[in-house]
N, C-alpha and C positions, 0 to 999 in steps of 0.2 A: 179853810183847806177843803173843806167836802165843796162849801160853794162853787170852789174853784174845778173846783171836779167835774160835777154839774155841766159850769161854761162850757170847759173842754169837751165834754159829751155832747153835750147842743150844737157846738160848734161843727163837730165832724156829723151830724145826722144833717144838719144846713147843706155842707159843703156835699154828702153824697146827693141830697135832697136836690140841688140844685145841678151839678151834675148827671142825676139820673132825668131830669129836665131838659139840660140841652141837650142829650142823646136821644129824648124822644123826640123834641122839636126838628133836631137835625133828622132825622131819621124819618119822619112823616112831614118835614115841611123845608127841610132844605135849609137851614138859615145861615148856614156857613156858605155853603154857594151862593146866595142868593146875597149877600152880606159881599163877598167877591164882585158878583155880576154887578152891584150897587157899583161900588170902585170904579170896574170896569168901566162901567156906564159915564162915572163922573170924568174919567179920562180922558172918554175918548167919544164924542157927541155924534161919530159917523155909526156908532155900532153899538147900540143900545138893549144887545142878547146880555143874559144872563150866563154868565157860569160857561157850563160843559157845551152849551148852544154856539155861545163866543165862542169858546176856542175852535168849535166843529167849524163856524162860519168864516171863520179866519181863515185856517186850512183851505175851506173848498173857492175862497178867495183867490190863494196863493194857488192853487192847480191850474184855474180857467186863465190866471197873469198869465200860466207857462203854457196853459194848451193856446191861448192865443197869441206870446211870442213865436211859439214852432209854426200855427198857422201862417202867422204875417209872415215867417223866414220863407216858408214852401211856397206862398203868393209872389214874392219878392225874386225864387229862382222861377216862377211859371214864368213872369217878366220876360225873365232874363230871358228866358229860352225862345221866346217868340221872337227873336233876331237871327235863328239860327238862319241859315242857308241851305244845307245840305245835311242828309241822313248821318253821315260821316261824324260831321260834327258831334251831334248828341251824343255819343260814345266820346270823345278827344280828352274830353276835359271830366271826365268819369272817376272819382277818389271813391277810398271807402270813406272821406268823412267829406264829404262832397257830392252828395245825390242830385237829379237832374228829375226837375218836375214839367211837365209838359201836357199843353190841355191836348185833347182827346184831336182836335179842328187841325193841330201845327202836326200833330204828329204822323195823323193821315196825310198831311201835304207831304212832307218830307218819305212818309213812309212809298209814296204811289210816284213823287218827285225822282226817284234813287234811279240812274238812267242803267237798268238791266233787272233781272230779274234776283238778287243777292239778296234784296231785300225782304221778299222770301223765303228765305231759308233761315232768317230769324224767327220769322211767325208768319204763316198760312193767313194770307186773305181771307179763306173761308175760318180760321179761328176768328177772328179779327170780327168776320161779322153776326160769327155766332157769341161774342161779348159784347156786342151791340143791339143786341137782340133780345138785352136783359131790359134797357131802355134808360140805364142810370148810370152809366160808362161815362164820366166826364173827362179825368187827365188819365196819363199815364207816370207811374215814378218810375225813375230807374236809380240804383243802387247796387254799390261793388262790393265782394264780400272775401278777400283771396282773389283767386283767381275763376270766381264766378261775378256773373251780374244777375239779378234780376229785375226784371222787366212787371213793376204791377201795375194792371189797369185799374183805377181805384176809383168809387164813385164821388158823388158830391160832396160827402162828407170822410174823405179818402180812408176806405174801409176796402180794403182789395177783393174785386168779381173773379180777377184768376189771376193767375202767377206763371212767368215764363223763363226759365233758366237757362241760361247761355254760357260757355266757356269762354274765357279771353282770348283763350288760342285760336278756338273756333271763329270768334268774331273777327278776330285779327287776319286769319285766311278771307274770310270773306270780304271786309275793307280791301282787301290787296287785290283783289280784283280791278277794281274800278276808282277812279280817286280825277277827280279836277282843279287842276292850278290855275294858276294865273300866269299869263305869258302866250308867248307865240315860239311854236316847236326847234324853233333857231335857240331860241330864250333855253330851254330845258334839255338842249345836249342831242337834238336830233341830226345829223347830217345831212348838212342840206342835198347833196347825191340821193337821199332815199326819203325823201320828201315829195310829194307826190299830190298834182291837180285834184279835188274830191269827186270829178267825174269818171277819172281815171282810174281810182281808185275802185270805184265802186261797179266799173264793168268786170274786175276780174272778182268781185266779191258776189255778183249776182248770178255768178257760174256755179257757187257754191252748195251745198245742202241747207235748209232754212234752219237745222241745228248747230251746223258749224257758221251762220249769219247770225244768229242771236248770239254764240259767243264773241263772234268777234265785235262786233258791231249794236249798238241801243239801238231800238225801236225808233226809225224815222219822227215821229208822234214826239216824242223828246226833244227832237229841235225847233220840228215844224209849231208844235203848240208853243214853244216860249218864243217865237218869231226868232230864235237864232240862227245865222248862216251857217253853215259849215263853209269853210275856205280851203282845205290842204290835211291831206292824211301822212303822217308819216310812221317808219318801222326803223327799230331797232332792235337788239340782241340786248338781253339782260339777263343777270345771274344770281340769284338770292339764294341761299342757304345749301348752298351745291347744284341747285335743278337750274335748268338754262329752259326760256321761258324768250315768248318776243313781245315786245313792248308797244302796241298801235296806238299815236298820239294825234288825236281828231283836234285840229282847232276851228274852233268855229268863235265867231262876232256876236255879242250882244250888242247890245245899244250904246252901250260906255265904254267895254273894255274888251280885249280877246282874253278867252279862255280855253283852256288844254284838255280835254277828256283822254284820261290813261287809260289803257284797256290792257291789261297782264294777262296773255294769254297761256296757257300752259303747252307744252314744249307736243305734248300728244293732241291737241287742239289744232295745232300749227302742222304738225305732218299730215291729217288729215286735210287742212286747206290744202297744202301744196299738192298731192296726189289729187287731189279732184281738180288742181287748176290746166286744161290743154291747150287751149285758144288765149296766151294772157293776150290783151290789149297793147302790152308794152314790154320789150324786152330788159327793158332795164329795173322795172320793176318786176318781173321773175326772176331775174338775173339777184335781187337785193334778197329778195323771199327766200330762194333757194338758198343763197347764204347764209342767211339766217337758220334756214332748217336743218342743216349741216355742221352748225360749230353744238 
């Protein structure tokens, strides 16, 4: 019986004995991680960290999978964007879960391409090359948020140099100014009565003030530089959202196709043409004008 007793007391001075052993050994030598990281290792021959190192290296594995899935997606719409055509565009197809990435090269063309000056009044030239002046301005992103966009110029490793906020309403006035179809002005509802020779046109427009010629009319330089013709200018009346406004539809020839330059003039734009026009060229196109400038 005491024997017995004995064991039982040996037995529990062993067990804390040994006990208070793996709590040192773990405690200054790791043996239970490292006993893991062992495992680890056996399972899996590409990742031979230990323990708490594994799991960190897994982790910062699984970030760079995702930061370079979002890179190749933002590569993938740069792509895309270098198709565009026109300023207009870049905005069309604008979601909040649908951002539009464009390098720094496309966006200048399109931004200097935009035939008037509207393009402009989203961001300043001189902003433009004072973020170029940092010397690491590669694309631009733009992304919708509500009923804002912003516009970041982001560098190489797209980390935004500044930030440009635009309203959709705002932007949406500004589009409406100016917009290019496809077709010849028969095609888009112009009457052929107020269709009108481009020579002819443009003697009663060079009577004008050079502020009421830049609204109505782009910069010569915009046809002449893309070798396109101008062929025939026509005028209409139009009416959007209560305001009556006159519609100049320039077509002019590329190479392949005609195309339509709209030009939405504003209704106070147009009185001021017609008051400065005395000498027209053609009665029947003052006769179309004043009509216009009267309903």
């Amino acid at each position: 019986m005491r024997k017995s007793g004995i064991w039982g007391n040996l037995n529990v001075v062993v067990f804390l004995s040994v006990l208070i052993l793996l709590l040192v050994l773990e405690f200054f030598g790791h043996i239970f991680e490292r006993g893991v990281g062992h495992y680890l290792k056996w399972e899996n021959q590409s990742r031979p960290q230990l323990g708490r190192v594994w799991e960190r290296d897994r982790e910062k594995i699984v970030a760079q999978k995702k930061i370079k899935s979002l890179l190749s997606g933002l590569n993938l719409q740069e792509q895309s964007t270098e198709s565009l055509q026109t300023f207009n565009e870049l905005f069309d197809n604008l979601t909040p879960s649908f951002p539009q990435l464009i390098s720094r090269q496309k966006f200048l063309e399109l931004y200097y391409d935009f035939p008037g000056p509207w393009a402009r009044q989203i961001i300043s030239p001189y902003d433009l090359l004072e973020i170029d002046s940092h010397n690491n301005w590669k694309r631009v992103l733009l992304s919708r948020f509500g009923q804002w966009i912003t516009i970041s110029f982001v560098d190489g490793q797209n980390f935004p140099i500044q930030e440009k906020f635009v309203a959709v309403d705002n932007l949406e006035d500004i589009e409406s100014f100016r917009n290019v179809e496809k077709g010849r002005l028969d095609d888009l509802g112009f009457d052929p009565e107020r269709i009108y020779p481009t020579a002819e046109f443009l003697q009663v427009l060079k009577t004008l003030d050079p502020l009421t010629q830049s609204a109505l009319f782009p910069d010569p330089q915009w046809f002449l530089g893309k070798n396109l013709q101008v062929n025939r200018v026509g005028v209409k009346a139009e009416s959007t959202s209560g305001s009556a406004r006159i519609l100049l539809g320039i077509e002019y020839q590329s190479d392949f196709d005609t195309h339509t330059l709209l030009v939405s003039v504003p209704q106070a734009v147009a009185n001021n043409m017609l008051s400065q026009i005395e000498r027209p060229s053609s009665e029947n196109l003052m006769d179309s004008l004043t009509a216009l400038g009267d309903f």
